[in-house]
C-alpha positions, 0 to 999 in steps of 0.5 A, a space after each residue: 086102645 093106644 089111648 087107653 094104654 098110655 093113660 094107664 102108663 101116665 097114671 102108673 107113672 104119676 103113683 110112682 113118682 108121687 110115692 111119697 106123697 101117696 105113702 105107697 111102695 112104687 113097686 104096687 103101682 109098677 106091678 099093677 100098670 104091667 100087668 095092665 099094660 099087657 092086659 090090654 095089649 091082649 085084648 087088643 085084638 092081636 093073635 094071642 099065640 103071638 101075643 104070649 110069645 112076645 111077652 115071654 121074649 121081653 120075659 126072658 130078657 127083663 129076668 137076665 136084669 133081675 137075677 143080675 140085681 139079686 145077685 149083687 145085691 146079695 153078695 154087697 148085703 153079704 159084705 155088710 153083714 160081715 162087717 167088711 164096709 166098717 173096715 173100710 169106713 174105719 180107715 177115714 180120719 180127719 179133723 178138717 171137714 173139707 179134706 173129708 168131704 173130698 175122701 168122701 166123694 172120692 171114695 163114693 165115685 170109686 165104690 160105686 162104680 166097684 158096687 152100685 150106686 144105691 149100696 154106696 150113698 147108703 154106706 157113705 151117708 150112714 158114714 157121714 151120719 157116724 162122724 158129723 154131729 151138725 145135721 146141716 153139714 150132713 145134709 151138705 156131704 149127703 147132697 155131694 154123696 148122691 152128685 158122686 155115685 151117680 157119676 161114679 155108677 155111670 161109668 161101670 156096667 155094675 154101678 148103675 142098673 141103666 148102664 147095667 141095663 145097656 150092657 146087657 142089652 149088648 149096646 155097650 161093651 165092659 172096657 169101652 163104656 169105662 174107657 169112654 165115660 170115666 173122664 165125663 163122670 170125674 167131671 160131674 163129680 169134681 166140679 160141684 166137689 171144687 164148687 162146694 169145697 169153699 164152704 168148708 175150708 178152715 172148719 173142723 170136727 171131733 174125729 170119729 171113734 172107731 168101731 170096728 174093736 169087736 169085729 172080726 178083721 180076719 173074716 170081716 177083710 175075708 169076704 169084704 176082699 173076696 166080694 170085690 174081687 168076684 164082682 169085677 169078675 163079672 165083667 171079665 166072665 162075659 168077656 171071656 165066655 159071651 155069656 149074658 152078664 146074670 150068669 157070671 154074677 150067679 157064679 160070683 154068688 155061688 162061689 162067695 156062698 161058698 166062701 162064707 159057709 167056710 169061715 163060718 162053719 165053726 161059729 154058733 148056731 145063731 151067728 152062722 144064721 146071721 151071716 148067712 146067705 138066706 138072711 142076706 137074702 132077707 136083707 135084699 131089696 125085695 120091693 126094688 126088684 119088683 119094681 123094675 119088673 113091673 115097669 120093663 113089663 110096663 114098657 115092652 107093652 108099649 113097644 108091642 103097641 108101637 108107641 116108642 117107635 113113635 117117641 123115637 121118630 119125635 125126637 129125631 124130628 123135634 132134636 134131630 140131634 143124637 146129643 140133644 136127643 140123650 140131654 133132653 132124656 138126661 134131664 127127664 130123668 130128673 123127673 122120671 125115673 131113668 130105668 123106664 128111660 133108658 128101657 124105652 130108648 132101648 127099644 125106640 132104637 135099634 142096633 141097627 141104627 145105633 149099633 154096639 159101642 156107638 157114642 149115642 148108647 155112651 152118651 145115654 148112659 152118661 146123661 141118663 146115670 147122672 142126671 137124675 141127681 139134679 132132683 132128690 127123687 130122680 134117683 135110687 141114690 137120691 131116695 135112700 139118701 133123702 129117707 135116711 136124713 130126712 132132706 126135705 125135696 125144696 132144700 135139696 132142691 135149692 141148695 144141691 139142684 144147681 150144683 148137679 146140674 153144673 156137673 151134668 153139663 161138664 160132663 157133657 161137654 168132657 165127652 162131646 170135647 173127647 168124641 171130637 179129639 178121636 
């Protein structure tokens, strides 16, 4: 029943990462190898009393990931649709392309580190689509935009899901996974930054046209402000009341939704439906969320079958070596998608081996968070970029890999030099 259960994971595995090629939605074939998993993990021969109460345990903790995403995700898709991002990109006026590519890697590894990763290519790419005419200069600060939030999301419990993901799993703690990986991931955004400067320096463009003139400011800084602020409460929250991370952003979006139907309460029918918090839950990415719930599924069925336990024994007898351990899985996640990765790992390993705050969970969260930008689809980041300027997967990976990849072992080597001054 082993065997057949990691056949159904690989081919699972393989209808998610070929997804482009299939035309098909990762979440079908996420869902489908989940429910399967399970599936045969029932008739596997297990007490089924057992078996049900094991699949409502890793139940419960895959819903406190999912309602922790819905819930920030609606509260960014709420500052959108108010506008608050325009004024935010407004204020970026340049003539000189090397000087806006360093705004816009500098600003990119700081917002996604405030939001998310995926949310901050998407603003920062339709950015540079605005102000650069040259489809090859796009794809250029496109490439650097994906190295950037990946790095900046590494750092923050809210920028990247698997960092998410281990903060909710009480590997990491807020202030210690900030404190910890902020100089690594400077280093894996700066060193492609100073590498693919050159190629800029000297050249310039028109500068962008504001259009923001119809917005309304007031509103537009209102909840743009008042969004921020609640989602660097989150970390807070939990800190203060020991609560699982969903329920602070639960309140944040309780709070925000109360925010918005203030300062909309006197506009039109029509705009108030609008900027709602039903439409921007419309807006949210609904498929995303149903993907991750189909591959956590997919793999809490292979712990209950004991697989990953045996994964984990593989690597410390093949590496024997936490570094080399977390490298090798930050480089698989150029391939395979790191939230299964980091899932997995979470469950090869206990906190008993690796207890909360240990430099292993920091070490994952840096290598896993970045280097998924060395391939175009080894990231959220990475697959919304591609689809927005069409990159093709032979350019980026001739023209950007190398630079991800001399970012992703600065990093390294920032944090190991770190671990070793302490």
């Amino acid at each position: 029943m082993i065997a057949f259960v990691i056949v159904i994971f690989v081919i699972g595995y393989s209808a998610i990462a070929f997804e482009h090629v299939l035309r098909l939605d990762k979440a079908a074939p996420s869902l489908i190898t989940g429910v399967l998993c399970w599936t045969l993990y029932m008739l596997s021969g297990v007490e089924v009393e057992s078996a049900v109460e094991g699949l409502l345990h890793h139940l419960s903790e895959i819903a406190s990931i999912l309602f922790f995403l819905l819930g920030a995700m609606t509260i960014v898709e709420l500052i959108d649709s108010h506008n608050g991002f325009a004024i935010v990109t407004d204020k970026v006026k340049t003539k000189n392309k090397m000087r806006l590519l360093w705004i816009i890697s500098i600003l990119t590894f700081f917002t996604s580190a405030l939001l998310d990763n995926l949310t901050t290519a998407i603003v920062m790419t339709s950015l540079c689509t605005k102000i650069l005419d040259q489809k090859s200069d796009r794809l250029w600060f496109t490439g650097m935009i994906i190295i950037a939030a990946n790095a900046g999301g590494a750092f923050s419990p809210l920028g990247d899901v698997t960092t998410t993901m281990l903060w909710i799993g009480g590997q990491i703690t807020a202030k210690n996974i900030i404190i910890k990986l902020f100089l690594p991931s400077l280093a894996v955004c700066l060193v492609p930054l100073l590498i693919l400067s050159p190629r800029f320096r000297g050249k310039t463009f028109s500068s962008p046209v504001s259009e923001t003139g119809n917005i309304n400011r007031k509103d537009a800084n209102t909840v743009l402000i008042s969004g921020v602020l609640l989602l660097l409460f989150v970390p807070v929250f939990k800190m203060v009341t020991h609560l699982p991370p969903f329920m602070g952003i639960l309140l944040a979006l309780g709070v925000l939704w109360i925010i918005v139907a203030v300062i909309n309460s006197g506009k039109p029918q029509e705009e108030k439906k609008r900027l709602s918090v039903a439409h921007a839950l419309q807006k949210v990415d609904s498929p995303s969320i149903l993907f991750f719930l189909g591959i956590l599924l997919a793999v809490s069925a292979l712990q209950m079958f004991g697989i990953l336990k045996q994964v984990g024994l593989f690597l410390d007898n093949s590496l024997g070596n936490d570094y080399s351990i977390a490298i090798a899985l930050g480089l698989i996640s150029s391939i395979v998608d790191n939230v299964p990765l980091v899932a997995a790992v979470q469950n090869m390993y206990d906190l008993s081996d690796f207890p909360t705050d240990h430099p292993f969970w920091e070490f994952l969260a840096l290598t896993t968070g970045t280097g998924g930008s060395a391939i175009i689809i080894g990231s959220a980041a990475g697959v919304a970029a591609m689809g927005m300027e069409k990159i093709e997967f032979g350019w980026y990976l001739k023209k950007i890999s190398w630079l991800a990849l001399a970012g992703f072992f600065a990093g390294v080597l920032v944090f190991i030099l770190q671990q070793s001054l302490n």
